[in-house]
C-alpha positions in Angstrom: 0.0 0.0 0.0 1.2 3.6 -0.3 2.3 5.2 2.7 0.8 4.2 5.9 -2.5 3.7 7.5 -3.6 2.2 3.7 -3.9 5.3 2.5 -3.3 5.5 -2.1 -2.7 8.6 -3.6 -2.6 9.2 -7.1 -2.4 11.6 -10.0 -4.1 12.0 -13.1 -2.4 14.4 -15.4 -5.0 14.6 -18.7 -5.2 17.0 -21.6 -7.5 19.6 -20.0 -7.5 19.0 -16.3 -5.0 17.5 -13.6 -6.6 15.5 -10.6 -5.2 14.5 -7.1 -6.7 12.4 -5.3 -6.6 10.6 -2.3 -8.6 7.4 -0.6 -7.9 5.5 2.6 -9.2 1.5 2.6 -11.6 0.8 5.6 -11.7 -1.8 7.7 -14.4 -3.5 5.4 -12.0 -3.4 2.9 -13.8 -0.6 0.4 -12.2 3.0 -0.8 -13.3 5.7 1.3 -12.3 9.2 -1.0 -10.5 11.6 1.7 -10.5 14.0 -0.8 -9.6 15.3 -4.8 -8.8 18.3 -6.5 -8.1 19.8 -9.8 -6.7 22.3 -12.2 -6.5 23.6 -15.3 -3.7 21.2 -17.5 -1.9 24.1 -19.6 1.5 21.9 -20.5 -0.2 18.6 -21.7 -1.6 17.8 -25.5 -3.4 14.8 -26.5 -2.1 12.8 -23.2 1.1 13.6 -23.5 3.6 16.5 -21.5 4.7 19.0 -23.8 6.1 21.7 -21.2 7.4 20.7 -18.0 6.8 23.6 -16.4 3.6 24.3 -17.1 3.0 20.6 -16.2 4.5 20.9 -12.7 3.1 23.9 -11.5 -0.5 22.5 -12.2 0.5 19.4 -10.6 1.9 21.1 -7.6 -1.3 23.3 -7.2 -3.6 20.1 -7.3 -1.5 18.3 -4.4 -0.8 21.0 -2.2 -4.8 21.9 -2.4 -5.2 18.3 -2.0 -3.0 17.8 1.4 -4.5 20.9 3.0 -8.1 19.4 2.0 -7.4 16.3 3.8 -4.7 17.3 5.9 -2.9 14.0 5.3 1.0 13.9 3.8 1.2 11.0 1.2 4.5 10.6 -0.8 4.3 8.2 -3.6 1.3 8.1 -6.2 -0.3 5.8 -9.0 -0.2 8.2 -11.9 -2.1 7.8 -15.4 0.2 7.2 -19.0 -1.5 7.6 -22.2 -1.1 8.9 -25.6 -0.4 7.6 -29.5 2.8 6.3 -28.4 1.2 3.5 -26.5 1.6 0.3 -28.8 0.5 -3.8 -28.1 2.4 -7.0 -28.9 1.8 -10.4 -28.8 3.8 -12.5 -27.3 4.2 -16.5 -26.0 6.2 -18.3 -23.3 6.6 -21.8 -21.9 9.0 -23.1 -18.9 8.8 -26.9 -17.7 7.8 -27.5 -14.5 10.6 -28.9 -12.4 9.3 -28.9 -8.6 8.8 -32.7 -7.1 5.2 -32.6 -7.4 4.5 -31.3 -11.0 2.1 -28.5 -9.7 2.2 -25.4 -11.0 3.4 -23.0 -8.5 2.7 -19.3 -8.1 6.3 -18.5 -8.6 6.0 -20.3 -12.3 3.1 -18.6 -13.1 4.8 -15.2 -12.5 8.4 -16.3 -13.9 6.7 -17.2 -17.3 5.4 -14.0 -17.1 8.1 -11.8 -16.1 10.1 -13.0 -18.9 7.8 -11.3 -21.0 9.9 -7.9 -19.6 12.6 -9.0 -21.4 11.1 -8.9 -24.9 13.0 -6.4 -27.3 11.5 -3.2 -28.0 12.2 -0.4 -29.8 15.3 2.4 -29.3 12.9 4.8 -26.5 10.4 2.2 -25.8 9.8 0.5 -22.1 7.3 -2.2 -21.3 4.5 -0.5 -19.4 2.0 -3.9 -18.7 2.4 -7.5 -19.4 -1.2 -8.8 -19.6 -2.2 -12.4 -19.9 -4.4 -13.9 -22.2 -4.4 -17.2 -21.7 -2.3 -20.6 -20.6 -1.6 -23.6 -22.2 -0.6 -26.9 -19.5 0.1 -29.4 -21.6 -1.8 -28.7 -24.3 -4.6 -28.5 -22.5 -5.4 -24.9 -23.9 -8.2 -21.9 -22.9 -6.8 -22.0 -19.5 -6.9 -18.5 -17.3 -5.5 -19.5 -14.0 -3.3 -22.7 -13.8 -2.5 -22.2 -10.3 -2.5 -25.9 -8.5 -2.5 -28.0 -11.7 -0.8 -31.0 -12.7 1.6 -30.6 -15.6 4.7 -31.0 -17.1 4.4 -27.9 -19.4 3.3 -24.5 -18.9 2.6 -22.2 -21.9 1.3 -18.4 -21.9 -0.3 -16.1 -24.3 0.7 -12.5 -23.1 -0.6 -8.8 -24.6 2.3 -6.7 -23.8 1.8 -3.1 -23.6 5.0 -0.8 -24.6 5.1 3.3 -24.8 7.8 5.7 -24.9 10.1 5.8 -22.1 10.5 9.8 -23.0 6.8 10.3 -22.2 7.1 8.5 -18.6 10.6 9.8 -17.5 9.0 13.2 -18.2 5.8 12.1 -15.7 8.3 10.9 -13.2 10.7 13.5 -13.5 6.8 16.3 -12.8 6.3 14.1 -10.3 9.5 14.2 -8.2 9.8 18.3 -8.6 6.9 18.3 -6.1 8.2 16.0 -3.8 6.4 12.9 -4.5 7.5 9.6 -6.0 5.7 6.9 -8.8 4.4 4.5 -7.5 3.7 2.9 -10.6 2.8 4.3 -14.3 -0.6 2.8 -15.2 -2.3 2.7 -18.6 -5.1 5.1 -18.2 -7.2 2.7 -20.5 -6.5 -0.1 -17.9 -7.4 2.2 -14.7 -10.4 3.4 -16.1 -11.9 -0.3 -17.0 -11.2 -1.1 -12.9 -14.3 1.1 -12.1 -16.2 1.0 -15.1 -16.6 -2.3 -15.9 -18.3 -5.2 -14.3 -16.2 -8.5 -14.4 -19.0 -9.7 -16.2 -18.9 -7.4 -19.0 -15.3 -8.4 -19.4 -16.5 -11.8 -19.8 -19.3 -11.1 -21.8 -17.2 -9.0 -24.6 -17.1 -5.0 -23.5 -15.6 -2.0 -25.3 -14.6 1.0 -23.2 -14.2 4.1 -24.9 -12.8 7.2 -22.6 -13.2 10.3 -24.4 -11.1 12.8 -23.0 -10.2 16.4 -23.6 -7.4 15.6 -26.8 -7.6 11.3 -27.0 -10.2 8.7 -26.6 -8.7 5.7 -25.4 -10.4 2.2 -26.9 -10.2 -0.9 -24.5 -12.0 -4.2 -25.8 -12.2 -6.9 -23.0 -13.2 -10.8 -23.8 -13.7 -13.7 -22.2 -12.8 -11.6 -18.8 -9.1 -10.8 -20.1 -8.0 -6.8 -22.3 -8.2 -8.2 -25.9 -6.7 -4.5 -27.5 -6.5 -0.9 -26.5 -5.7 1.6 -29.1 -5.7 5.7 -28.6 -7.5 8.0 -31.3 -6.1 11.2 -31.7 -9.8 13.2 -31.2 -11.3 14.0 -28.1 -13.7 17.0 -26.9 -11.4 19.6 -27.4 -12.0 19.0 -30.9 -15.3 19.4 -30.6 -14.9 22.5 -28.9 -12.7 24.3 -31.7 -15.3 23.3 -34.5 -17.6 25.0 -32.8 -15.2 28.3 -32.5 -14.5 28.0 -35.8 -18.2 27.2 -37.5 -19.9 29.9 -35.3 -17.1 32.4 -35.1 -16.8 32.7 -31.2 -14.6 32.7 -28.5 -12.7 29.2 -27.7 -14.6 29.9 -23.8 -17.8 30.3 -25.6 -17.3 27.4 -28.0 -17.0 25.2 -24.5 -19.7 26.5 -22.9 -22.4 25.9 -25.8 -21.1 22.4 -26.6 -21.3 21.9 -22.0 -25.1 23.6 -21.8 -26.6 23.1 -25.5 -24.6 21.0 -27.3 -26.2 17.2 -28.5 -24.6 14.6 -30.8 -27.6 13.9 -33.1 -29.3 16.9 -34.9 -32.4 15.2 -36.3 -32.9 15.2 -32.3 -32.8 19.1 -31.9 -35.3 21.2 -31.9 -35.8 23.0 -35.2 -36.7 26.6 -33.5 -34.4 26.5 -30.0 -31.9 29.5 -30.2 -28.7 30.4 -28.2 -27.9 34.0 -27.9 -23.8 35.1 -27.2 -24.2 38.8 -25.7 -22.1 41.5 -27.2 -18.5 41.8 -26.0 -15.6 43.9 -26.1 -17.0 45.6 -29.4 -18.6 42.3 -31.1 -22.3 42.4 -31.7 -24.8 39.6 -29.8 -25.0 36.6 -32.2 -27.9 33.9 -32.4 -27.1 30.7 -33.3 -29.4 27.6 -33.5 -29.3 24.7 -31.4 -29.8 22.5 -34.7 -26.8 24.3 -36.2 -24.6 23.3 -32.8 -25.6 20.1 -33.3 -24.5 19.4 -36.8 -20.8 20.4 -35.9 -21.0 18.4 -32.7 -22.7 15.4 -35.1 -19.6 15.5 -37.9 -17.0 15.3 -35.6 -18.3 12.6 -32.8 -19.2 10.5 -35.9 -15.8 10.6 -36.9 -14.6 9.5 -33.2 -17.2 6.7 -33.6 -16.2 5.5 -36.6 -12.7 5.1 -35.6 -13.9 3.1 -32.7 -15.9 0.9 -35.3 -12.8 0.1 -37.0 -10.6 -0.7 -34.2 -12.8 -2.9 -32.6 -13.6 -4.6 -36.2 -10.0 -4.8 -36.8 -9.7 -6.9 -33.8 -11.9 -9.5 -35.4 -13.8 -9.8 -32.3 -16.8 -7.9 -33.4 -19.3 -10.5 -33.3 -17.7 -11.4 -30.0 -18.9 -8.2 -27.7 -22.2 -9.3 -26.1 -22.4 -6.3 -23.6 -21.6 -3.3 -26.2 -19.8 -0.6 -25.6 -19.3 1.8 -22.5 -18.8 5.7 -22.9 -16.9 7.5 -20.1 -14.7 10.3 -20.0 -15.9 13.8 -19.6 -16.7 13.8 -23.6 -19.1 10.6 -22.3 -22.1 12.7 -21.4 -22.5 14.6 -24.4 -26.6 14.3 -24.8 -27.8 11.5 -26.9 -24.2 10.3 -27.6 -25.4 6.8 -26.8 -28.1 7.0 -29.6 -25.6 8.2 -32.1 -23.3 5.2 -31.3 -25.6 2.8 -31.1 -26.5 4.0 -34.5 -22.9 3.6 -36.1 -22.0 0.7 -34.3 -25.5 -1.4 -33.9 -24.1 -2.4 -30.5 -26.1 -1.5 -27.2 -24.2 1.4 -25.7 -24.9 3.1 -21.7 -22.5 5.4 -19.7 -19.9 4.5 -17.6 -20.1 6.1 -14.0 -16.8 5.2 -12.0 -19.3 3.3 -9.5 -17.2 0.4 -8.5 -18.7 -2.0 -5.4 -15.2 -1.2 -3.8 -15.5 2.6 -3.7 -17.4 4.4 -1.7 -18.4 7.7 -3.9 -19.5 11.4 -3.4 -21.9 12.8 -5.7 -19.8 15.4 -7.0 -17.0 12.6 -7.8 -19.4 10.5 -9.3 -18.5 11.7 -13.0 -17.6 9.6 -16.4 -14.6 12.7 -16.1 -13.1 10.9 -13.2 -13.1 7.2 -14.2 -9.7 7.1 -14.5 -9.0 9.1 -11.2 -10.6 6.6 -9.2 -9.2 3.4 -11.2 -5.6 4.7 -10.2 -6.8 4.3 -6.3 -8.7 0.7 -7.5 -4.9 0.2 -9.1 -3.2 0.9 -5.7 -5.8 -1.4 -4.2 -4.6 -4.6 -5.9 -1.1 -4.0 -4.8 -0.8 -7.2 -2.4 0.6 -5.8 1.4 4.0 -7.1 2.6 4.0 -10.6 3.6 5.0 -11.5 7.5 8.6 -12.8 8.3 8.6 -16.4 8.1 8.0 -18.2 11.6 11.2 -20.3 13.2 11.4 -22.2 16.0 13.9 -21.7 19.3 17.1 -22.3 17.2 16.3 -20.2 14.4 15.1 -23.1 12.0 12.2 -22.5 9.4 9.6 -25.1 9.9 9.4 -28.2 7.0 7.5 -27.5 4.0 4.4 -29.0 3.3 4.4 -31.5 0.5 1.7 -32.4 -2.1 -2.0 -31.2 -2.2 -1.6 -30.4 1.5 0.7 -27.7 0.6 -1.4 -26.2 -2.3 -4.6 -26.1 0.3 -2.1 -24.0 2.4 -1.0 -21.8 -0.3 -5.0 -20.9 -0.7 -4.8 -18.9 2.2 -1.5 -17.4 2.4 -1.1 -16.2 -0.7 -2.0 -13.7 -3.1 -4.5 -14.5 -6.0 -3.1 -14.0 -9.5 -3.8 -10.8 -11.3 -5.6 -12.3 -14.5 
């Protein structure tokens, strides 16, 4: 856990805002939220730092708010990565298993899979995930946990998940200028999925779709494992300078009519509603038609949409997603963006609330805009607590080893289930 008294921090450093927040696990085991804050993100563009400066003054702002909120010091953090640089590979492992019982062991389950962190990547590429898809013991295939079985054999089918090692020594490096250390860098995609999705939409075949302020991220989960995630370089800050362009207003007013008026489908508008700019600084008042709004907002959200469509179809698994797709993000709530999907896509669409069992959740942090805020705490959650010494007798002697089945029953309780 971070810091003491199970307290997780962490840090959420988008295109157009920067959160910090901070939860504490209870004695029931759930996530109380101490606290959160934000500000304005002025250094980052479509996920990714471009002024450090800018970057770590906003992050500063956010935590120091945040630690006189809650009056609690904290001083590592789960933080968010994202951005076009984030790639996927496929990749496959197999180790014999050489202990006296032929059972497969925790500790071979995770060395087959930590040897997937040695698989060459590019010059300025680092392996952010390793994610299993499935094992193979003894050809015995469409395995997900092999934990306790019999075998001679052990293969894996692993997603690996690479981005730039620029990008996340330039998060760390905003990171440790306010005093605070990562944790871990999480894929955004991957945090936001913890407390939007249900295990079984995962199972069922689920896309997530997080539209933020410059990206939406694309996560496709099947048969309870991540299948694909992809980044598209549109968000709602796209959205937001169509409508400055098309109506010939100020950037702050194109946000605020797409936020109050705006809707995704025009055929949906009224054909009489009007929105009236008042004259500023010199510039006359202007009308312009809710229909009209709705037509720039329509063009480009069906171009986000359409990019979904064709990841998820270049995936293959299209005929595969039983539960549909899931908007979040703060672009999630545009009205009637679920109709307009469900449109393009013929796949049953709802919004994603971050409103994981685990979490206990104020109404004001009850937002699609924070999913990923709180699956960096659900992230911090999963990390398993330091394990007890191990017990000796009078002379210092660790007691025998339990053999056979008896010692797998053991294992059930002190150890750690595997993350699948």
């Amino acid at each position: 856990m971070v810091g003491t008294n199970n307290i997780i921090a962490a840090i959420d450093i988008g295109t157009t805002k920067i959160v910090a927040i901070l939860g504490e696990i209870s004695h029931d085991g759930k996530l109380n939220i101490l606290g959160m804050e934000r500000t304005v993100s002025k250094g980052v563009k479509r996920g990714v730092i471009h002024d450090i400066e800018l970057t770590i003054e906003a992050i500063n702002e956010a935590v120091a708010r945040l630690k006189e909120k809650t009056n609690k010091e904290f001083s590592t953090v789960y933080v968010g990565i994202a951005g076009q640089h984030i790639r996927i590979v496929k990749e496959r492992k197999f180790k014999y298993i050489e202990n006296s019982v032929e059972e497969i062991t925790k500790e071979d389950i995770e060395q087959i899979t930590n040897e997937n962190y040695k698989h060459p990547v590019e010059i300025g590429e680092q392996i952010l995930h390793v994610i299993p898809q499935e094992f193979v013991v003894d050809k015995e295939v469409g395995i997900k946990n092999p934990l306790g079985m019999a075998g001679r054999r052990l293969d894996g089918h692993f997603n690996i998940i690479i981005g730039r090692t620029a990008s996340a020594r330039n998060i760390e490096k905003c990171v440790r200028e306010v005093g605070l250390d990562v944790e871990e860098l999480v894929l955004e995609p991957l945090a936001s999925s913890l407390a939007v999705l249900t295990k079984e939409e995962k199972e069922a075949g689920v896309v997530l779709v997080d539209i933020g302020g410059g990206t939406t991220d694309v996560t496709l989960y099947f048969d309870g494992v991540l299948k694909h995630t992809s980044v598209i370089p549109f968000g709602g800050d796209h959205v937001t300078k169509d409508i400055k362009e098309a109506c010939s207003v100020f950037l702050k007013q194109a946000e605020a009519l797409k936020v109050q008026f705006g809707e995704a489908v025009a055929d949906m508008t009224s054909d009489d509603k009007v929105v009236t700019i008042p004259a500023t600084g010199g510039w006359d008042e202007k009308d312009i038609s809710f229909k009209f709004l709705a037509q720039i907002i329509q063009c480009r959200m069906e171009e986000i949409i359409d990019s979904v469509k064709f990841q998820v179809e270049s995936t293959g698994l299209k005929d595969k997603i039983g539960a549909g797709i899931v908007l979040t993000g703060g672009g999630g709530l545009l009205t009637n963006l679920d109709v307009l999907t469900q449109q393009r896509t013929n796949l049953d669409v709802r919004i994603g609330f971050p409103r994981n069992s685990k979490v206990n959740l104020e109404e004001n942090i009850d937002h699609p805009m924070y999913s990923t805020s709180i699956g960096l705490l659900l992230k911090g959650m999963e990390k398993p607590k330091p394990k007890p010494l191990e017990k000796t007798d009078l002379n210092g002697n660790k007691p025998k080893k339990k053999k056979g089945f008896t010692a797998f029953l053991g294992s059930l309780f002190d150890t750690q289930d595997v993350d699948m």
